[in-house]
C-alpha positions in Angstrom: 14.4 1.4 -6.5 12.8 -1.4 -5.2 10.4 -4.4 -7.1 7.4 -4.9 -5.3 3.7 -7.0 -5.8 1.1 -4.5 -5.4 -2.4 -6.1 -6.0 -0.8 -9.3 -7.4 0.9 -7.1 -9.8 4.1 -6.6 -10.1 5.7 -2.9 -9.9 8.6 -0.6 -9.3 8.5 2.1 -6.4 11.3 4.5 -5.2 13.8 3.5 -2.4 12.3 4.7 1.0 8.6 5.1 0.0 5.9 4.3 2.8 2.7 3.0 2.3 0.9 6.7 2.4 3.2 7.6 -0.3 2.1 4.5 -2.0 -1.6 5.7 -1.4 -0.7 9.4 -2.1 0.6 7.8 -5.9 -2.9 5.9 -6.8 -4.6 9.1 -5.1 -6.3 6.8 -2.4 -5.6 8.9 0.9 -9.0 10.4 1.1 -11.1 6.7 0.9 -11.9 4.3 3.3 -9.0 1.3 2.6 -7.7 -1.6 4.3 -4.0 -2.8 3.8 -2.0 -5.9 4.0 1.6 -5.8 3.8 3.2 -9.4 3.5 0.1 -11.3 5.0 -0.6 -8.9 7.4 -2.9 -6.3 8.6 -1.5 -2.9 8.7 -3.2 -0.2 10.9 -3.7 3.4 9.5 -1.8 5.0 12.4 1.5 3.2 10.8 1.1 3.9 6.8 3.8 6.7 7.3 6.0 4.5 9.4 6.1 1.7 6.8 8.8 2.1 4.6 8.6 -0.5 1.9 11.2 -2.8 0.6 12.4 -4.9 -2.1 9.5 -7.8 -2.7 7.4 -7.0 -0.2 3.5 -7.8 -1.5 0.7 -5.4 -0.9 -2.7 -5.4 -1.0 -4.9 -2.4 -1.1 -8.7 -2.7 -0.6 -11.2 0.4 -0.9 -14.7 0.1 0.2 -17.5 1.6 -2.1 -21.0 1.9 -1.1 -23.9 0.3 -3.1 -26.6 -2.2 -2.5 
């Protein structure tokens, strides 16, 4: 298990989980997002790559239409 900040929150994940499994979780695969891991852009072409770890901070940012 591993503690991390997830939208300034604090939670618990599983050991080995990757950013798309983070996504896959909140059901967020499917929208347009934006993701920074520890200050830090991360491109979409990497969110299975990224395994997460103990205290790392997220920040997950979906774009809605409107006007």
């Amino acid at each position: 298990m591993a503690k991390i900040q997830l939208n300034g929150k604090n939670t618990v994940i599983k050991s080995n989980y990757s950013l798309f499994d983070l996504l896959k979780k909140h059901k967020l695969t499917n929208k347009k997002i934006a993701i920074e891991l520890n200050g830090e852009i991360v491109s979409k072409a990497n969110f299975k790559k990224k395994n997460l770890k103990n205290n790392d901070k997220v920040e997950i940012v979906h774009f809605i239409g409107g006007g």
